[in-house]
N, C-alpha and C positions, 0 to 999 in steps of 0.2 A: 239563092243557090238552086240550081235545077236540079230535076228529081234524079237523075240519072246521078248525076255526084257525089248527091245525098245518100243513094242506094250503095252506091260503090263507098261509101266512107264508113255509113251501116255496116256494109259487109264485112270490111276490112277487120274494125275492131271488134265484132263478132266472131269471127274468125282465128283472132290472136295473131293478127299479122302484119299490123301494121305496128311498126313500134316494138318489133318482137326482139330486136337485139339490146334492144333496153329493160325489160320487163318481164320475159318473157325465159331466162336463160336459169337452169339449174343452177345453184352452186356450190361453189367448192372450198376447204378452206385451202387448199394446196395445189398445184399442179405442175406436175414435172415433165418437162420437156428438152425436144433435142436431143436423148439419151439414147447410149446404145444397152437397151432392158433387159436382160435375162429373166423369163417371167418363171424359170422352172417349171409351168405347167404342163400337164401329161404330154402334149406335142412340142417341150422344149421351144415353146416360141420365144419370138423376141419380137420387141415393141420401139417403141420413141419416146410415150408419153403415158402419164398415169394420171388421173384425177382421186382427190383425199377428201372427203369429209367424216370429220365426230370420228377421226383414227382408224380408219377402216379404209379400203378400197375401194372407188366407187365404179371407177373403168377402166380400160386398159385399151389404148391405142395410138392412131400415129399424133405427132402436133398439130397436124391442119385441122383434121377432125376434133380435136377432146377442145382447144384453143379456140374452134367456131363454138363450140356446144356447151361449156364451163364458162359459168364467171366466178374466177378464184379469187379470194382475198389474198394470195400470194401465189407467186409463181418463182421458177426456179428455173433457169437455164442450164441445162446439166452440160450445154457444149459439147457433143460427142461422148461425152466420159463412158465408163459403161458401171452398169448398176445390175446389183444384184439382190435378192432379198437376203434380209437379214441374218448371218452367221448363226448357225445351231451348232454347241458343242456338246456330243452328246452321252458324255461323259467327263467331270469334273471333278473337281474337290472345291469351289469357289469360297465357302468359309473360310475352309482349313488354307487355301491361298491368300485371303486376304490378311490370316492369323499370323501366316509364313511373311509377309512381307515387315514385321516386330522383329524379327530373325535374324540370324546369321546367314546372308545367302553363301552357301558353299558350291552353288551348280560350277561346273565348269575347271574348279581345283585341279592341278596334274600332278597333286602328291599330296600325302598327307601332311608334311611340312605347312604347303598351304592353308589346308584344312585350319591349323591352328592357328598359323600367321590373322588369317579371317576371325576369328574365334575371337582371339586379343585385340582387333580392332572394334569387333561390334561390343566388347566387355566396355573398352573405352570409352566407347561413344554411349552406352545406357550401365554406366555403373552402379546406378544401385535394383539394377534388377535383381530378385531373389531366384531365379533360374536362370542359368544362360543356355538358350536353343537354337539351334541351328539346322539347316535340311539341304539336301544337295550332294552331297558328296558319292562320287562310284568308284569303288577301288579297283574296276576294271576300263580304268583310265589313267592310271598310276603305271610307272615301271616296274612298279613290285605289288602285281593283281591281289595280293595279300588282304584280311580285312587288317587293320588298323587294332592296336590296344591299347588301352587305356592310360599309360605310367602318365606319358608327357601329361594328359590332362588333371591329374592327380598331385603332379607336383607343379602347375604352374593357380591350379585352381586348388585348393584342400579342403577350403569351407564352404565352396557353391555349386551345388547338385549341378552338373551339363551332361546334357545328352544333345545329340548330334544326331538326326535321321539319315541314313541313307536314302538315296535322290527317288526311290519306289517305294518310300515310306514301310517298306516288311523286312526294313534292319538298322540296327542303330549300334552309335557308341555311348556309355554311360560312363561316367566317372565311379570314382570310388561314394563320393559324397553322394549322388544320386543312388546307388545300388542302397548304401547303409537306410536312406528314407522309408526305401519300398521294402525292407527287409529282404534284398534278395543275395544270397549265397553261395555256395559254390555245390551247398545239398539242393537248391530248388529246383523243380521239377514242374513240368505244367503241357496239358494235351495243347498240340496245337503250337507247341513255341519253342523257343532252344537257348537258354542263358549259356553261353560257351564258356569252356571251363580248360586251362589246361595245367599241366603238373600240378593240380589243386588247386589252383586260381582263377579267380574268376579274369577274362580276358577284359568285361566291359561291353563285350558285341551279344548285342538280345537280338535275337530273330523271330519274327511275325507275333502271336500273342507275348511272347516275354518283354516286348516292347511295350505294350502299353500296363504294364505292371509297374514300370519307372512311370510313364508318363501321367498315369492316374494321379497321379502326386502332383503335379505342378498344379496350382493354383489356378481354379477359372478367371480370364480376364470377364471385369465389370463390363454393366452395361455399354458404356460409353467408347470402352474398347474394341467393344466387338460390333460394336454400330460403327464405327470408324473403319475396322477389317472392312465390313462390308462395302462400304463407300467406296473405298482408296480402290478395292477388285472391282465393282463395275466400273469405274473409272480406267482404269486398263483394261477391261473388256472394250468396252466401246472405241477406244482406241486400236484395238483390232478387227474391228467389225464384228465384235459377238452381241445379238442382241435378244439371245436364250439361251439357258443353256442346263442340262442336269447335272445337280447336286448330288452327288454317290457318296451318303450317310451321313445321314441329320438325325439329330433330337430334337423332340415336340420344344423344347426350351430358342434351339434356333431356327427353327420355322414358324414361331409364334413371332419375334424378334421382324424376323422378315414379313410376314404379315402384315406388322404394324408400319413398320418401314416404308412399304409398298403403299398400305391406304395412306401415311401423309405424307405421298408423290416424294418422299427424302430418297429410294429406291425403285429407279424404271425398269431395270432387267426382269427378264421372264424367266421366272424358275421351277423345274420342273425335280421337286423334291425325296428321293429316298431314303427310305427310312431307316436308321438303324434295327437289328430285330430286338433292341431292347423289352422287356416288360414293360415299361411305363410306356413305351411308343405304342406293342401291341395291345394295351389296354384301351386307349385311348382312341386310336384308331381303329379299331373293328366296332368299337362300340358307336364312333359317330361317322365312321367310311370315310369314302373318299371325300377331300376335301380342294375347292374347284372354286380359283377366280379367276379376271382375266389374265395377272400376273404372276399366279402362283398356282399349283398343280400338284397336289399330295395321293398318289394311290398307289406306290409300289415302293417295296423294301430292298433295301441292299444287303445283301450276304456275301461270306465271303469262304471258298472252298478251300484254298491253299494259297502261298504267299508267293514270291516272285521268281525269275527265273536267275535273275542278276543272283539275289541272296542265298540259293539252291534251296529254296522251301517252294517252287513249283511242284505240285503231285505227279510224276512220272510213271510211266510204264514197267519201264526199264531203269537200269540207273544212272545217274549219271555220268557221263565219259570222262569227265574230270575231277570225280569223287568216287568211284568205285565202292559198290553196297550201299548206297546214299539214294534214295529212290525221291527224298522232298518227302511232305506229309500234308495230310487233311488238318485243319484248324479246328473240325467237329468232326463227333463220330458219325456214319452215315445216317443213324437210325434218327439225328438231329435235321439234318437236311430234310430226310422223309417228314419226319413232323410240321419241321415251319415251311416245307413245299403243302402239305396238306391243308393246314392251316390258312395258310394266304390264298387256296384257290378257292375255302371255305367260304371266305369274306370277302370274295372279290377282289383282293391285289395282287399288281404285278410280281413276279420274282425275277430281280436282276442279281445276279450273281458272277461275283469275279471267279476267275477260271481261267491258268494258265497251261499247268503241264495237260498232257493228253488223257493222262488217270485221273483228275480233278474233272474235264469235259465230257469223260466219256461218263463217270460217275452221273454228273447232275443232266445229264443229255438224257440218263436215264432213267433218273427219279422223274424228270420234265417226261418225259412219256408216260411212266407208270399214272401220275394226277393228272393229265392234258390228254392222253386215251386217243389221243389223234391229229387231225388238220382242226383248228381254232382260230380266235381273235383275242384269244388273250394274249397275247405280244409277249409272253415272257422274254425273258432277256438272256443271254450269256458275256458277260461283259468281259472284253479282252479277246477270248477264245484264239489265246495266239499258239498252241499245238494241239491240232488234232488228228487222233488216227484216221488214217484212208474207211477205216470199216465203220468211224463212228460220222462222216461228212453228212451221209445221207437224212441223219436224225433231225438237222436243223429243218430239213422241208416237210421231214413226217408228221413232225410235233411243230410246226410254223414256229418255229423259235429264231429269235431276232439274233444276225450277229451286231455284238455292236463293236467295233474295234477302234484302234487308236494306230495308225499310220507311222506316225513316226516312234513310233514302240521298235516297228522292225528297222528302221534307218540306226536308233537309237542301238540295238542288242548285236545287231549285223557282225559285228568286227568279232565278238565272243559268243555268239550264241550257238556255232558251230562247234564251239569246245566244251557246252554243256552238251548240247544232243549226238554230236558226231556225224557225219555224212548222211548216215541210214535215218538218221528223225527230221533234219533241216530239211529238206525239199518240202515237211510240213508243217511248217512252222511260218506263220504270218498268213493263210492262205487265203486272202481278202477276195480276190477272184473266182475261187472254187465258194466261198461262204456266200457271195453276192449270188451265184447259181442256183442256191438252194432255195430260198423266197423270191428272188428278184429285187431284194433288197438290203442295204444294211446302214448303219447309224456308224457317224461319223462322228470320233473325238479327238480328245488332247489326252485327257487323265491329268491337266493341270493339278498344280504343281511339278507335279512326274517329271511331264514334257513343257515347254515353251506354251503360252496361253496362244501364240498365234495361231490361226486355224489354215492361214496359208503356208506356214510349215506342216501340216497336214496335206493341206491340196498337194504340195509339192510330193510329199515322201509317197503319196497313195499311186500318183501318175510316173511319176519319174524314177521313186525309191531309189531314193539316192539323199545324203547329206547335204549339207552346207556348201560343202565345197566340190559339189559335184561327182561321189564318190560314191559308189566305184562303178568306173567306166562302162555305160551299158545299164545299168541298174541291177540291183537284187533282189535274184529272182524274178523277172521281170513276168514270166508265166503267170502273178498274182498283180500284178499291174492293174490299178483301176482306168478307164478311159476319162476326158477332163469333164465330159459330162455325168458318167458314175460319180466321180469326185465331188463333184459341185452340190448335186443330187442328195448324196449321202450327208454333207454340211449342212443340206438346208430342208427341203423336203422330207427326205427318209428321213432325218432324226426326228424330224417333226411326228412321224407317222410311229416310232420306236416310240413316242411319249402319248400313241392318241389323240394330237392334234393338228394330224394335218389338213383339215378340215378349216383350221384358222390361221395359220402359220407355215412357212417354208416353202410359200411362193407369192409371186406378184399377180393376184389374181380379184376379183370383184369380191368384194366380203370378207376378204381378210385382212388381217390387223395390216399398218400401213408401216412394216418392220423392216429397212431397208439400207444398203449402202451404198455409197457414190464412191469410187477407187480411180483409180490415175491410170488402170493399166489391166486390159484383158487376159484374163487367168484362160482363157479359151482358145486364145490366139498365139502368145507370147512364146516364146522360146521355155523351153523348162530352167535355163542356168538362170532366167529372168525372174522368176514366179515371187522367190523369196525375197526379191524387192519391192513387189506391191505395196501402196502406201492405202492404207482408206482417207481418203478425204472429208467426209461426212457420215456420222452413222444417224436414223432417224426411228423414232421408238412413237407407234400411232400418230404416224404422219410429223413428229416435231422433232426436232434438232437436239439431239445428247453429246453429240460429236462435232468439231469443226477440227483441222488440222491445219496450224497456224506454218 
């Protein structure tokens, strides 16, 4: 061999260049290609291609490039599809959904008639349950807006407690058998709730605390049951592309449940946990803080100011235009709020707090200034914040208070929530537009159960506001109209950033978790009567497959 050849062959593999597509290639254990990406990040770019390794992001760019530069143990042909990262809901009830699916589904009933009809079927099918429950039902979908009483349930049931939730969980029906357990009467009384009573009888409809005074009673499901609930709910998560999402009030007993879950891989969803303000929760947790893995996330409380707008337990200004002298009411006195607001900025946790009428927001708008004294990063929260006064808008930017709202809340109230407020309060009422104003941001939910788990019945109602079927022509209130890219934003990034973690989650970018979905059909592009047909194809939890859609 002449020296010349020799030198050149030296050089070569001294160099790492000879042989370099063999030897020489990082890799990957995943790489997705072909794809139309949505990365969410700060400049909304969009991409082709993504490289995965150990769950995490590694790059972000076109096929030619990451396909020369990766050698993946798997590859994916996304074929044009488009992708997005992974669905944040960021606001749920995902126990209490998974609990609901043992249930009587009553969503969608067009009479109380039905109501029962539903009742006798799900009795049929689990007869020897010792309570029968049900959740779903709105009597402002009925021909007769009326709440419902109890007789028919008392004489087709006489020996088995039921109670029935209305569909926003802050009003129910109880039978006679359930009231007699909880001792409740037609003398009981209680801050915060309303056992309705009429010619001295009790009717059976409990509103906001008086409900869980029946509910207390019903027997905790065993272990095995409620590791089941949990299952069966990420399981229709991911079937909707949700692959995080917050938990609005837990017990140390079910986030311990989930913990465990989580470390033996039996539960991949990301859960971003609040906490009831129980004693035994604020025991526990101010004494050991925040508590913080990759799938699980415990540092703020859920509270609750006043009940809904459907049930008329919203806190109001004024009163309401289809109850006259009926103003709704606070669930605590205010001097409680003040407390467990002090408390939790004591110990470092968030405060999320539901808040519908504009006297409940404007209340905790401004106990959240009195403890927060200014501009912050403590993210407190106002969850729902669906009326608020024109004089109190500007509090959410003073005090950086998060809105976090629920989209199809307003699609959902639309048709009657002009007959609670009247002309003079609706134009503020849902103001998703004016609330995005005040940070630049806001968190995107369902309030499952509530509403529908799917989070592209969100995208739709946030951009188009409008129903199902397209309704009503133009959209409502269209001035509060989110844009497709707000929308998107607020499902995935901002909620991320609402829980503190956007930093790992809620975009397609190098270093974060590899959280992501494959769909049939661009939510960016698409006509809006198209949106609520999106299918997800694939959901993927740290780079791996939780979803296929056969």
């Amino acid at each position: 061999m002449n020296k010349f050849l020799h030198a050149l062959i030296a050089a070569a593999f001294g160099s790492g260049f000879l042989f370099s597509g063999c030897t020489s290639k990082p890799k990957a254990d995943l790489l997705i290609y072909n794809g139309n990406i949505y990365t969410v990040n700060d400049q909304f770019d969009k991409a082709e291609s993504f490289a995965i390794k150990d769950g995490k992001i590694l790059e972000v760019g076109t096929t030619v490039d990451l396909q020369a530069k990766y050698q993946a143990t798997e590859q994916v042909d996304a074929a044009g599809k488009t992708i997005y990262p992974g669905f944040i809901d960021a606001h749920s009830h995902f126990y209490r959904y998974g609990l609901s699916l043992q249930s009587a589904d009553l969503v969608g009933t067009g009479s109380f008639k039905e109501v029962v009809q539903q009742v006798v079927r799900h009795m049929q099918q689990h007869p020897a349950a010792d309570w029968i429950t049900g959740r779903g039902w709105d009597q402002n979908d009925w021909p007769v807006k009326e709440f419902p009483t109890k007789d028919t349930l008392d004489l087709l049931f006489p020996d088995t407690p039921v109670i029935l939730n209305r569909i926003d969980g802050h009003a129910a029906l109880a039978n006679q058998k359930a009231l007699d357990l909880a001792d409740v009467t037609p003398q009981t009384t209680l801050v915060g709730g309303i056992v309705e009573v009429k010619n001295g009888k009790l009717t059976g409809i409990l509103i906001d605390n008086a409900v869980n005074v029946v509910t207390s009673k019903i027997p905790e499901p065993d272990a095995e049951e409620q590791r089941q609930a949990l299952l069966n709910a990420e399981k229709n998560c991911f079937a909707v592309g949700l692959t995080s999402l917050a938990d609005a009030g837990l017990d140390k007993a079910n986030i311990d449940l989930m913990d465990k879950l989580q470390k033996l891989n039996e539960l991949q969803i990301r859960i971003y946990a609040m906490l009831n303000p129980s004693q035994e929760n604020q025991d526990h947790y101010f004494k050991h803080g925040i508590y913080k893995t990759d799938r699980l996330h415990v540092r703020s409380f859920k509270i609750y100011s006043d009940g809904a707008l459907g049930s008329r337990g919203a806190s109001l200004l004024q009163p309401y235009q289809d109850r006259l002298g009926h103003f709704g009411f606070l669930l605590a006195s205010q001097q409680e709020f003040r407390n467990i607001a002090s408390l939790l900025h004591q110990h470092g946790f968030q405060m999320n707090t539901h808040a519908i009428g504009d006297s409940a927001n404007r209340l905790l708008l401004d106990i959240y200034g009195e403890v927060l004294g200014g501009q912050n990063d403590k993210r407190w929260r106002i969850e729902h914040a669906q009326i608020i006064n024109p004089a109190d808008m500007a509090k959410f930017g003073r005090y950086s208070i998060v809105p976090s709202v629920q989209p199809t809340h307003a699609t959902s109230d639309m048709y009657w929530a002009g007959e609670r407020l009247g002309t003079h309060r609706l134009p503020h009422a849902y103001p998703y537009k004016e609330l995005l104003q005040q940070n630049g941001y806001l968190a995107l939910g369902s309030d499952f159960p509530v509403e529908d788990i799917n989070p592209v019945f969100g995208f739709h109602a946030a951009v188009a506001r409008q129903d199902a079927e397209q309704y009503p022509p133009g959209g409502f209130q269209m001035e509060n109209s989110l844009t497709r890219e707000e929308a998107l934003r607020g499902t995935t990034i901002w909620a991320a950033k609402a829980n503190f973690e956007e930093k790992e989650k809620g975009s397609i970018e190098p270093g974060k978790f590899a959280d992501f979905v494959i769909v049939d059909r661009d939510l960016m592009t698409i006509a809006p009567e198209k949106m609520r047909d999106l299918k997800v194809l694939s959901t993927y939890i740290n780079g791996k497959l939780v979803y296929h859609f056969k």
